[in-house]
C-alpha angles and dihedrals in degrees: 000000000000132000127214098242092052111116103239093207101056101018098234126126125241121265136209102285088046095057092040086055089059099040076057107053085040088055094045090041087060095042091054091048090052093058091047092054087044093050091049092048083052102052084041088062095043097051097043085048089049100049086047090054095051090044082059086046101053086043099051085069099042114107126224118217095264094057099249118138110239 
C-alpha cells in the first residue's frame, strides 16, 4: 500500500523535514491568505468611509425649501 507522502518516483516515503517543508508552505499559504483577506477588509472600509464622507459633503450644500443649508 502506498502512503501519501510516499514519493512516487523513488518510492520512498517522506521524512521529517519533508514533512516539516509542507506543514510550512501550508502555513505560509494560509498566512498570506489571511493578509489578502485583511487588505482587502481594509480598502472595503475606506472606501465605504470615503464615499460616506462625500455623501456629507454633497449634503451639506443641498437647500431645503425653505432655503436653510443641512
Amino acid at each position: 500500500m502506498i502512503s501519501e507522502t510516499q514519493n512516487p518516483d523513488t518510492g520512498r516515503r517522506g521524512g521529517l523535514f519533508d514533512s516539516l517543508k509542507v506543514l510550512a508552505a501550508t502555513l505560509l499559504a494560509i498566512a498570506h491568505t489571511r493578509l489578502e483577506l485583511l487588505s482587502a477588509e481594509i480598502e472595503g472600509m475606506e472606501a465605504a468611509d470615503a464615499t460616506r464622507c462625500g455623501k456629507k459633503k454633497n449634503l451639506a450644500n443641498i437647500k431645503t425649501p425653505q432655503g436653510a443649508i443641512l
